[in-house]
C-alpha positions, 0 to 999 in steps of 0.5 A, a space after each residue: 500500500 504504501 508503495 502503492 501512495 507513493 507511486 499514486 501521488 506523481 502520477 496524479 499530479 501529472 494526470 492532473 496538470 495534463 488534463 487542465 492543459 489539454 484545451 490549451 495544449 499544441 505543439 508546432 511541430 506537425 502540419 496541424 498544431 492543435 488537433 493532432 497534438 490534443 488528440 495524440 496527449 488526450 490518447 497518451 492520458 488514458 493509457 497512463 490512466 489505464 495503467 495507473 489502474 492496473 498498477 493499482 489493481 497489483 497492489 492492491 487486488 481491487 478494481 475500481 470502476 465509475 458508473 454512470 448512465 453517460 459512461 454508458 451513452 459514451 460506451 455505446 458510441 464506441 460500439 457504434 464506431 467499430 460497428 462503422 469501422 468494421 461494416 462501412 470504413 474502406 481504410 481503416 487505419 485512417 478511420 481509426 485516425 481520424 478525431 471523432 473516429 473509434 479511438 478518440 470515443 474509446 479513449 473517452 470511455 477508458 477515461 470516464 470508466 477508470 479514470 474517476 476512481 483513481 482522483 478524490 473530490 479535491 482534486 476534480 474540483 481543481 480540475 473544474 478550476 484549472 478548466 475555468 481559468 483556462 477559459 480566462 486565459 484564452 480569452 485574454 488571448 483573444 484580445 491579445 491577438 486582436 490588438 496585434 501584439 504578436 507581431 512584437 514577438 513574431 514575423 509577418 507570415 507566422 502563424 501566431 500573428 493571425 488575429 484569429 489564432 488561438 491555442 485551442 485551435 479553431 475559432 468554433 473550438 475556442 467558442 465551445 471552449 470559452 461558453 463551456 467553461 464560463 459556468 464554471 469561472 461564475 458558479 467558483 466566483 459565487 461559491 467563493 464570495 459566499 464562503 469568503 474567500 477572496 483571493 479565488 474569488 477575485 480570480 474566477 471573477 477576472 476569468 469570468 470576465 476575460 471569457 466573456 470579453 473573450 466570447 464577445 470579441 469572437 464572436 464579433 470579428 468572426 460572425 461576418 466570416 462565418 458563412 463563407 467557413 461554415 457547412 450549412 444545416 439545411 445542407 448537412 442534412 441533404 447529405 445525411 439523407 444520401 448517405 443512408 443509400 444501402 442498408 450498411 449505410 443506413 445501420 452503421 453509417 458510411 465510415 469516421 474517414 468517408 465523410 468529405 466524399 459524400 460530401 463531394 458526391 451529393 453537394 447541391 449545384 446552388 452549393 456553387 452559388 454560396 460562399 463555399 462554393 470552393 471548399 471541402 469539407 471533412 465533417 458534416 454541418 454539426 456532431 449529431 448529423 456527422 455521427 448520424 451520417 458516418 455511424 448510421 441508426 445506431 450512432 444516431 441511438 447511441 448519442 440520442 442515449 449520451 444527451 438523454 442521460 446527460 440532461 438526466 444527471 446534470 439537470 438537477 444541478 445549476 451549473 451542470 443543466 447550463 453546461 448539459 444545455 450548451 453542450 446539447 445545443 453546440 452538438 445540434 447546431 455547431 460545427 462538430 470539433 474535437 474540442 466539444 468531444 474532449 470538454 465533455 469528457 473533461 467536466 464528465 470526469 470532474 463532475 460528482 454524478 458518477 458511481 465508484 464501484 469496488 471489486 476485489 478481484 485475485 488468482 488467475 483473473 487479475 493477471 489475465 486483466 493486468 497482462 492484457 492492458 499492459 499489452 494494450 499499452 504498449 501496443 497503442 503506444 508504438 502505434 501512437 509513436 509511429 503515427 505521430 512521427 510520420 506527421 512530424 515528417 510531413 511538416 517537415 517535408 512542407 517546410 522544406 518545399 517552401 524552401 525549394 529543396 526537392 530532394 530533402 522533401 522526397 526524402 522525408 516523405 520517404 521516412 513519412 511513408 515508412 512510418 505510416 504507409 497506409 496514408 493515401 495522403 502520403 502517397 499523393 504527396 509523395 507522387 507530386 514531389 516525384 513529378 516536380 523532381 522529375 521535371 527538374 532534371 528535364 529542365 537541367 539537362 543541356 539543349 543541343 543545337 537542334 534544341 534537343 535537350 541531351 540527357 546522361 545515361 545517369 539522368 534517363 535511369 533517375 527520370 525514369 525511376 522518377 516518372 515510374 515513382 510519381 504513377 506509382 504513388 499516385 496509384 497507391 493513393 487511389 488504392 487506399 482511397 479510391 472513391 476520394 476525388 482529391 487523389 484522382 485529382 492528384 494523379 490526372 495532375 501527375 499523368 498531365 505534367 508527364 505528357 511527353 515524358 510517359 507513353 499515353 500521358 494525354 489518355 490517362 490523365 483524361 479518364 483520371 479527370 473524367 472518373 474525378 467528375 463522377 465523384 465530384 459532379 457538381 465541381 465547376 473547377 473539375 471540368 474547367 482543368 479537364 477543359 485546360 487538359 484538352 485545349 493543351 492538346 488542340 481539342 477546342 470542342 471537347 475543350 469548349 464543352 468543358 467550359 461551358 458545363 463549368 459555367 453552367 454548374 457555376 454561372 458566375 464563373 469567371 475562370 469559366 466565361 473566360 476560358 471559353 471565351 480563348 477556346 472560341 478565340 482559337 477556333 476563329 470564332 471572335 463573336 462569341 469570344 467577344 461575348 464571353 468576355 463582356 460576361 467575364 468583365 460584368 463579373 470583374 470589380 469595376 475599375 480594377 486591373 483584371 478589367 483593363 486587362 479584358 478590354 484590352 484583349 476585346 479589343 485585340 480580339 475585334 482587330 483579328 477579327 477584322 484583320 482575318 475575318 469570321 471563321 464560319 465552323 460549324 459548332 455546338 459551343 454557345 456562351 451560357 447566361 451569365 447569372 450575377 451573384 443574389 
């Protein structure tokens, strides 16, 4: 036993400290500060705890559980994100990987399960504060950032001197953050000005108020920007329906990993008309219709359960009925973001709802369980290792592309891919740094009289080792995600920068755009660069008709008019090129630049036509209406 107290005290000072920092806790060492880092700490927290647990239960032969109906809502969830994982995920590493897949719920059943036991009253109400004056601190952030006094310590093009930065991550995050945690900031200022202590009383208040302000400024500055960032409901819900296409899909949803490609497959043609019109999203419009749509009926019972038992334990407290309202409305109708999943679980953890049940277990069993978790462990923690350090090379081999320096970023890919070769990110990326070298040393080799360029026998066997690498990765992205339009967009971009330096290049990067437009049908860009491919190869009609599905998908296009209008320039049709610019100008800002530009080249346009005179081709391109936006 008193090993056992000795071992006990560190670990929960350390628990402890972990937990109250999470919220707050990045670490810019990977491509995504915040989420990555809180996830992989929030994962590392549970097997500590879980082996805290087990180490308790050597010393002293008893297991200790705590009970609660949530703990229960929160087991059923992971259930029904292995019933996904298992029935509807294609790559399953990646679903397991993902913030609001499998792992991230288990995680919080472990944590809800035998976390509790192990902190007595105390030390959960120094959690509720800890998680309170976090709150006030990123608040106080906020008017930090907002005044611009980043730029005091940091250079312009740094990511600490964005206005809208924070450490808890996204802007929606850092609402959800600082609205769950003012509860508690005012009910520890109330309770302290009763029982007359001051010096805590003057610190809730301060970080009461800084989380107000905080709320305040963020939502001023980011309620104007909101629309342009943000799924809408009335849209998430269209692809919830969709999704629910077989009856896999309709029980265990499409998969953690698969949302963004409903996405692409059922967005709506308006869709184009609205400020998102350019975005992809990864999530549905809020927590329950993400869970409804990548976990199906049973995800949707199994979170209806969670608020039920969450209103059930929490509505007879006041401070808990204000955070179980927020937390229900946030799930509802706010972007789903990891943070709301890991504050939950944090006030789960500190509240007093919980039942701690005892049971001496001896002989066989305990070490049957014990030998298990520590397997588990240790098993998580060389995953968890190796997955993080694959993202350390990724943002190691992006800053190194912004240097320049292709050969460095092939190689850090490499130990990327090495660490986590299951990524089809991975492979894309790797499969564009391979084409960009490979150009490279086109680009490097001598050019002869005849303006050949002269290749060694070296260079030919590194450009083909090149080209092959670059069609091979790109393949390997679709093979780990082949209903992903992102990587197919990828390889028709690979296979058209090797027009010329690959047999059959023009053909491939062709269907690879077409199969991309099956599973984005409704993208204007899509069919703009399919376009761009076929005017490179002097096929103007098939080019034209590209040009005007992306005008008609997108009828305020300017990209689109205007390609048409070269597409209608290079057949020797000057009217309706004339008339595509006029549309492409009614949509450029009144006196800027980009509209001298186009009168000039009407200009240009009318004196071909009166220098070689209208070419009468037979053609089934027009110029669509041209539909300002509302």
């Amino acid at each position: 036993m008193d090993i056992y107290r000795l071992l006990s005290k560190p670990t929960k000072i350390i628990l402890l400290a972990s937990l109250i920092l999470l919220p707050l806790f990045f670490l810019p060492i990977t491509k995504d500060f915040f989420d990555t880092n809180k996830w992989m700490l929030f994962v590392l927290i549970s097997l500590v705890v879980l082996l805290a647990w087990s180490i308790r239960l050597i010393l002293t032969g008893c297991s200790s559980f705590s009970w609660s109906g949530t703990t229960l809502g929160i087991g059923l969830i992971t259930v029904a994100g292995f019933f996904s994982l298992a029935f509807s995920s294609f790559n399953k590493i990646e679903a397991l990987l993902s913030p609001l897949g499998p792992i991230t719920w288990i995680t919080a059943t472990i944590l809800l399960f035998f976390g509790p036991t192990l902190f007595s009253q105390k030390e959960k109400t120094i959690l509720r504060l800890g998680l309170g004056i976090g709150g006030g601190l990123a608040g106080l952030l906020v008017m930090y950032q907002q005044l611009g006094l980043a730029t005091m310590f940091f250079s312009i093009g740094s990511p600490f001197v964005d206005p809208f930065f924070t450490p808890v991550g996204s802007t929606i995050g850092l609402l959800t953050f600082l609205c769950l945690s003012l509860p508690i900031s005012i009910s520890i200022a109330i309770g302290s000005v009763k029982h007359h202590k001051d010096i805590l009383a003057a610190v809730s208040v301060v970080t009461a108020l800084l989380t107000i302000i905080g709320i305040g400024i963020t939502l001023f500055k980011y309620i104007p920007l909101a629309s342009s960032q943000i799924l809408p409901l009335p849209l998430g819900v269209h692809l919830m329906i969709q999704a629910w296409d077989t009856i896999a899909h309709i029980l265990f949803g499409v998969g953690p990993e698969r949302f963004f490609e409903i996405f692409t497959l059922h967005r709506t043609q308006p869709t184009n008309m609205s400020p998102i019109w350019n975005m992809g999203f990864h999530t549905n419009a809020s927590l329950f219709f993400h869970i409804t749509t990548t976990m199906g009926i049973l995800g949707l019972v199994s979170f209806g359960t969670f608020c039920i038992f969450l209103w059930k334990e929490w509505s007879t407290h006041p401070v808990l009925k204000i955070q179980a309202i927020l937390f229900i409305l946030l799930a509802l109708f706010a972007p789903p973001t990891f943070i709301l999943i890991l504050l939950i679980v944090l006030l789960l953890f500190s509240s007093d709802t919980n039942t701690d049940i005892s049971i001496p277990i001896h002989g066989i069993v305990k070490y049957v369980i014990i030998l298990f978790t520590f397997s588990l462990s240790l098993i998580t923690f060389y995953g968890l290792f190796r997955w993080h350090k694959s993202e350390q090379f990724l943002y190691q081999s992006i800053k190194s592309a912004e240097t320049g320096n292709g050969t460095e970023t092939f190689l850090l890919i490499e130990q990327a891919l090495k660490a986590n070769p299951t990524s089809p990110a991975y492979h894309s990326m790797m499969g564009q740094t391979a084409l960009l070298l490979a150009e490279g040393v086109m680009k490097s080799a001598p050019v002869d009289s005849e303006r050949k360029q002269n290749l060694t026998n070296d260079d030919k066997t590194l450009l083909t080792n090149l080209v092959g690498r670059s069609i091979q990765e790109g393949k390997l992205a679709i093979t780990l995600s082949p209903t992903n339009v992102t990587y197919w967009v990828t390889i028709a971009g690979i296979y058209q920068g090797l027009i010329g330096m690959a047999k059959d290049a023009d053909m491939w990067a062709i269907a690879s755009y077409q199969k991309a437009i099956t599973l984005d049908p409704t993208n204007p860009v899509l069919h703009l660069n399919l376009g761009g491919l076929y005017m490179s190869l002097n096929r103007t009609d098939d080019a034209g008709k590209e040009f005007i599905t992306s005008v008609n998908l997108k009828p305020n296009y300017i990209d689109g008019f205007y390609n048409l209008a070269n597409a209608f320039r290079q057949k020797g049709d000057w009217d309706n090129a004339v008339k595509a610019l006029e549309q492409t100008k009614l949509l450029i800002t009144k006196g800027s630049t980009d509209e001298g530009k186009i009168e000039q080249e009407i200009i240009t346009i009318l004196e071909e036509k009166k220098a070689k005179g209208q070419t009468n081709i037979p053609t089934s391109l027009y110029v669509p209406q041209l539909q300002l936006p509302q």
